[in-house]
C-alpha positions in Angstrom: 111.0 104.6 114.4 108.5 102.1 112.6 106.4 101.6 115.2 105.6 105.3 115.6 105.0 105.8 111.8 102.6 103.0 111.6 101.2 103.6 114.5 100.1 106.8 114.0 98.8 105.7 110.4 96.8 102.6 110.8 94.2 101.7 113.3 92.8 98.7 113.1 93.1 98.4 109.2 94.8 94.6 109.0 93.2 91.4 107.7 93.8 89.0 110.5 90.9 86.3 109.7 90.0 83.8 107.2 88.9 84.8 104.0 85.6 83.9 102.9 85.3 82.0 99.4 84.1 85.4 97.7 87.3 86.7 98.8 90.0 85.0 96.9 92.0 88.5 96.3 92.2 88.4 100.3 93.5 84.0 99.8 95.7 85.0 97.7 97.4 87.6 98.9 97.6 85.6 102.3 99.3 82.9 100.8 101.9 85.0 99.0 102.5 87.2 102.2 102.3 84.2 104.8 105.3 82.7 103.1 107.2 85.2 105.0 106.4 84.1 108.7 109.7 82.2 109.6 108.7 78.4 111.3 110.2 78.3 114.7 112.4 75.6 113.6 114.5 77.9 111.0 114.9 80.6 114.6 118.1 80.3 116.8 117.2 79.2 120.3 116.3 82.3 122.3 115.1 83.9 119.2 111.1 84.2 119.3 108.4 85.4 117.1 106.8 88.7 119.4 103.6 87.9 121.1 100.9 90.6 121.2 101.3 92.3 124.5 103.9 90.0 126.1 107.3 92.2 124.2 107.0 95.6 124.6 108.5 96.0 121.0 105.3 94.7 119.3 103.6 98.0 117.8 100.3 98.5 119.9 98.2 99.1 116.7 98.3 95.5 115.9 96.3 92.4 117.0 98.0 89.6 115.3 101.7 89.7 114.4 102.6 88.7 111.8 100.1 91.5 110.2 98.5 91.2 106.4 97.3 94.1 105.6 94.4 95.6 102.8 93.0 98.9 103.8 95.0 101.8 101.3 96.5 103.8 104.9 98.2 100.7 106.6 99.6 100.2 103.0 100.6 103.7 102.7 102.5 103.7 106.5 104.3 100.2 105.5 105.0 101.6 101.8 106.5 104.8 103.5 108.7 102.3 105.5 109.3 100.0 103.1 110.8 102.3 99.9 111.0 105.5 101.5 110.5 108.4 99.3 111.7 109.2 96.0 114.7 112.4 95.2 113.0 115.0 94.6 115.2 116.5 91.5 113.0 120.0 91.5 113.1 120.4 95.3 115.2 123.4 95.0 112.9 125.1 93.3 109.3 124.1 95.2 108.1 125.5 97.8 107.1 123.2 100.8 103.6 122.9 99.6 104.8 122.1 96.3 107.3 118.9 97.7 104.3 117.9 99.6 101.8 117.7 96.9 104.8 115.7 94.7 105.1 113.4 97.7 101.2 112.6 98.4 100.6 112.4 94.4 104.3 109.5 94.2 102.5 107.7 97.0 99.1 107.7 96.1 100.2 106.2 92.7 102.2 103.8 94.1 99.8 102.8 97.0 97.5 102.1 94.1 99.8 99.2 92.6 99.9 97.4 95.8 97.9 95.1 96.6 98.6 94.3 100.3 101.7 95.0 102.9 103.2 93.0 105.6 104.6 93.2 109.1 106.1 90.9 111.2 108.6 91.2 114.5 110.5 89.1 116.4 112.5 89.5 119.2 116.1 87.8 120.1 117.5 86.7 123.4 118.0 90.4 124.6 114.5 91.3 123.8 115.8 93.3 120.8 113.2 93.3 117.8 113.8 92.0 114.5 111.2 93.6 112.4 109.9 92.2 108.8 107.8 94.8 106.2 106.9 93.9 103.1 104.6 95.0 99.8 102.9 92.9 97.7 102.5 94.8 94.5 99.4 93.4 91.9 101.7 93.2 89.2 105.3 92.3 88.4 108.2 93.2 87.7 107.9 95.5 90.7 110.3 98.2 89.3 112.1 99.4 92.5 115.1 101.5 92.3 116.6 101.1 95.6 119.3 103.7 94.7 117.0 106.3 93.6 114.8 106.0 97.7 115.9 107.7 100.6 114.7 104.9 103.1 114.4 104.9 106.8 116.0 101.2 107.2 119.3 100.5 106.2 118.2 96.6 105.8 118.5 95.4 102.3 115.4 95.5 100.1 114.8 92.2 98.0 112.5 92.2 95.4 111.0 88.7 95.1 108.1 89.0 91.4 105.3 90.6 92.9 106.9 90.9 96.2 109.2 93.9 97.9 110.8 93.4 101.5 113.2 94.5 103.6 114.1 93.5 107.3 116.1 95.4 110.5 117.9 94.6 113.7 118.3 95.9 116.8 120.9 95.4 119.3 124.4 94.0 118.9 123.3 90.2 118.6 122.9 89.4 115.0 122.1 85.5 115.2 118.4 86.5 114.9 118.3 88.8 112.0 120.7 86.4 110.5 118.5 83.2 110.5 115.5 85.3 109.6 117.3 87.1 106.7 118.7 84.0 105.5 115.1 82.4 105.5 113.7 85.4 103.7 116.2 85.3 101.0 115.1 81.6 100.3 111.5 82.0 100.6 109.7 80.7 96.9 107.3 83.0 95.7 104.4 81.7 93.0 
């Protein structure tokens, strides 16, 4: 379900190179977000980060993966992923246009307090992915009510200072998701 969302929302909108010394925002953000790409050695045997064309499971939208990205739509389609959408106590009494124009002006707020959003999928021995999306907000304490989203995932969402993630499984084999979870959960952040 991800991969359509995102895949529909951003084309070609991830930082995948080196940033240039003007560019410490893009360093920065790098080094925060690369935290979460899990060394091979932490992996189970048979449990693989997904190679760009080689696992059909790898969104086609995306060059590198694991993904950093900058531009405000890729963060909007991981944000949407991520956190989901907030209730919507007046719903009842709002007419479809109404919800929508709630729903754009929540995101564009939020999407405005983020400073750069994640991706990252891995596939066990069954070729079922693992999938990794996170937000790195520009300020902290990120206040997330998980409670208060309805979300697409049903993986837990961490909030790490500046830093909001969750993570999924598919497939019956949990090893995986397990040793990538576990890592996660771990991970320092500056």
């Amino acid at each position: 379900m991800v991969k359509i969302l995102l895949g529909a929302v951003v084309l070609g909108a991830a930082y995948t190179g080196s940033a240039t010394a003007q560019d410490t925002t893009a360093v920065h953000e790098a080094s925060i977000l690369e935290r979460l790409n899990v060394p091979t050695n932490v992996l189970p045997a048979g449990c693989e980060l997904a190679s760009q064309g080689g696992v059909p499971m790898v969104p086609l939208f995306l060059d590198t993966n694991p993904t950093i990205f900058t531009d405000s739509m890729a963060i909007l389609a991981v944000s949407n992923s991520v956190l989901g959408i907030p209730e919507n106590p007046d719903a009842a009494n709002q007419s479809i246009a109404e919800m929508g124009d709630a729903r754009m002006e929540w995101l564009g707020g939020l999407v405005a307090k983020i400073e750069a959003a994640y991706t990252g999928f891995y596939y066990n021995k069954d070729h079922k992915e693992i999938g990794v999306l996170a937000l790195l907000f520009k300020e902290e304490p990120v206040d997330v009510d998980a409670e208060a989203l309805t979300r697409m995932f049903g993986g837990p969402l961490t909030v790490k200072g500046p830093l909001v993630f969750t993570s999924w499984a598919d497939g019956e084999d949990r090893s995986c998701y397990d040793a990538i979870r576990a890592y996660l959960e771990d991970v320092s952040m500056p």
